[in-house]
Each structure stands twice: as structure tokens, then as C-alpha cells.
C-alpha positions in Angstrom: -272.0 -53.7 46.5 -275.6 -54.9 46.0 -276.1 -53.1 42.3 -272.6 -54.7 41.2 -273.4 -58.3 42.5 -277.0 -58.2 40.8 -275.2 -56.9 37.2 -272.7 -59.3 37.8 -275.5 -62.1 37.8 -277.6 -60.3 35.1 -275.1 -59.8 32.5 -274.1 -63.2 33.0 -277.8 -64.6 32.4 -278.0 -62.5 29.4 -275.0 -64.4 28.2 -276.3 -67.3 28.6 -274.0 -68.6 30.8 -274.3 -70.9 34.1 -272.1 -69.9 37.5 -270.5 -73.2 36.1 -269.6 -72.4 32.6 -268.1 -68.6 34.0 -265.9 -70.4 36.5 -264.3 -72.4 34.5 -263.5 -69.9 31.5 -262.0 -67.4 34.3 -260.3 -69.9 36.9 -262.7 -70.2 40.0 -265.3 -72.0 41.5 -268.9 -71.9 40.6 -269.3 -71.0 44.6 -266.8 -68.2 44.3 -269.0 -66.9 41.0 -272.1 -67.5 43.2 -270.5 -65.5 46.0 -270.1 -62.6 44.0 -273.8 -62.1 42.7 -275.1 -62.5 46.0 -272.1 -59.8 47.1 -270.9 -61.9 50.1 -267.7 -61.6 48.7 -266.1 -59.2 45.9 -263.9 -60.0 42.8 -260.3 -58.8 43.1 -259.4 -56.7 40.3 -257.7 -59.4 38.7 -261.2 -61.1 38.0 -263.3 -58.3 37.1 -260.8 -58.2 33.9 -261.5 -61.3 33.2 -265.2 -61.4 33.5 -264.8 -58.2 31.5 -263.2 -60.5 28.8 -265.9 -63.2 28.8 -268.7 -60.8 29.3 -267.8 -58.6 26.5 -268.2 -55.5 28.5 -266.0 -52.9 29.6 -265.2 -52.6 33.7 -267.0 -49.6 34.4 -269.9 -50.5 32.7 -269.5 -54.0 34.4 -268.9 -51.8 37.7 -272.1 -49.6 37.1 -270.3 -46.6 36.2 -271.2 -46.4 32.7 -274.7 -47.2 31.5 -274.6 -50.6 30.0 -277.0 -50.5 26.7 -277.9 -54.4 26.9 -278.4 -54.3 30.7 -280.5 -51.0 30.2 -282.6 -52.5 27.6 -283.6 -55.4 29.1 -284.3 -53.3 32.5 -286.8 -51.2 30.3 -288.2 -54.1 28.8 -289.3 -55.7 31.7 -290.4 -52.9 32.9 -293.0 -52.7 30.3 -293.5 -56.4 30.8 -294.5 -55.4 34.2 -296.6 -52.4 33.7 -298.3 -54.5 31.2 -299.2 -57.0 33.5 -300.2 -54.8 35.9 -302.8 -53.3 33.5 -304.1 -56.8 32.7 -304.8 -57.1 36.6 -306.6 -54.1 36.9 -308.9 -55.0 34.3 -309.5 -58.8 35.6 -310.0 -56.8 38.8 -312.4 -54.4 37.5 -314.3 -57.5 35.3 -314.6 -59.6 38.3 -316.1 -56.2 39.6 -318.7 -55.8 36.9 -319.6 -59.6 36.6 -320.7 -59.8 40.9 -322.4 -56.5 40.4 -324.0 -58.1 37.4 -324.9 -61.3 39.0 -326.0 -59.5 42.1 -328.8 -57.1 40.2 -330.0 -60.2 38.0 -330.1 -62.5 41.2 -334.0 -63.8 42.1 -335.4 -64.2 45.5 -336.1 -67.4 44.9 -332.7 -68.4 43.7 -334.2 -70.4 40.7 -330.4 -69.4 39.4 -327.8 -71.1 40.2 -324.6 -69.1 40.4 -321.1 -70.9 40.2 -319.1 -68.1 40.5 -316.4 -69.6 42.6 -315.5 -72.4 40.0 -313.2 -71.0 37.4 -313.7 -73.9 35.4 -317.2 -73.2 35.4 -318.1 -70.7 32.3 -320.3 -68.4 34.9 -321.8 -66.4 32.0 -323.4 -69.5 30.0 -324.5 -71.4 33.1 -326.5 -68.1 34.4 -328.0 -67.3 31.0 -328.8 -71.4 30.2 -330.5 -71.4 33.7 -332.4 -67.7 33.2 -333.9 -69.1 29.6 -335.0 -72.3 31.2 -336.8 -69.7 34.1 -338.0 -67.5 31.4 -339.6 -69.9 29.4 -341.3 -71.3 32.4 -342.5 -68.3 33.3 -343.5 -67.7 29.7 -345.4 -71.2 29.7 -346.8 -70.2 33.0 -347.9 -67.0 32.2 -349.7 -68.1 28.7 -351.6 -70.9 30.6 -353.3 -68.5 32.8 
């Protein structure tokens, strides 16, 4: 009941269609059409024709029985969507990773440098390399005058 009400919903979203527009090409309420894709109700058979009709699709691969190419296309492209993403995570993950261990090793005693690490609208990387040039130089400056 679950899988039908979701492909009921999906197909109609890759229609293009509101719960709206679908009720009033097959004789219901937009409640009724919402009732479905959240299966509190079912269609009678007498409706699942007629979505059939506006949906372009035949009933068993409206019903799941069938694979549906359009449905299964769109399944596997947001599946890639989502493993993509997920790889773009991992690697901000691992970054942020790199850039504290960074920050950590390069960090002074003295804290002459002045992390914003928190701020994201901070560019980290060119206040800590602005402030370690100013130190170096210093230490240059100091370093020549003795």
C-alpha cells in the first residue's frame, strides 16, 4: 500500500501535475488525490483507470507490478545525485580534517596567530598566512638587528 501511494505521488510529480489539476481531469477532490499518496485511502478500480489515462501509464506499472522506465530512471538518478553528495561530504569532512591538523602543527605558543576557524565567512587560509608573514618578517627584522 505504501510503494503504490508513493508511485501514485511520484508519477504525478513527474507529470507535472498538482493533487489539484489530477482531481479535476479524473472527477475527485484534491483531498481524495492527497489521500491516496499518503495511502490512507485506496483508489477503486474505477480510478486507477483513469489515472492510468492521465498518467500515461499502464495499471500494473502504475500498481508496481511492472517496472516503470520513467519512475526507474529518475529512482537511479537521484540515487547518483545522492551518492554524489555523499562523496562531496566526505571530502569537506576529510578537508576540515586536514585544515585543524594543519592549523594545529603551525599553531605558536605564543598565539601571535590568530585563528578564525569558526567563521565561515572568514577565508581561514589567507588570514593565517597574512598574520604568519607579518610574524615572519618581524622575526626576520628582529633577528637582522641583533
Amino acid at each position: 500500500m505504501e510503494e503504490f501511494a508513493k508511485r501514485l505521488k511520484l508519477i504525478r510529480i513527474l507529470r507535472g501535475l498538482t493533487t489539484r489539476q489530477v482531481a479535476q481531469l479524473i472527477d475527485r477532490t484534491s483531498g481524495t488525490i492527497s489521500n491516496w499518496e499518503t495511502g490512507k485511502i485506496s483508489p477503486d478500480v474505477d480510478s486507477v483507470a483513469k489515472l492510468c489515462e492521465v498518467y500515461d501509464i499502464s495499471p500494473n506499472e502504475l500498481l508496481g507490478w511492472e517496472p516503470c522506465p520513467e519512475i526507474e530512471d529518475f529512482l537511479a538518478e537521484k540515487k547518483d545525485k545522492i551518492e554524489a553528495m555523499e562523496a562531496l561530504i566526505e571530502e569537506k569532512n576529510r578537508l576540515e580534517a586536514q585544515i585543524k591538523s594543519f592549523m594545529k602543527e603551525l599553531s605558536t605558543p605564543d598565539k601571535d596567530i590568530e585563528f578564525r576557524f569558526r567563521d565561515p565567512s572568514t577565508n581561514t587560509i589567507k588570514a593565517f598566512t597574512l598574520e604568519a608573514m607579518k610574524k615572519s618578517l618581524n622575526d626576520e627584522s628582529s633577528h637582522n638587528k641583533s
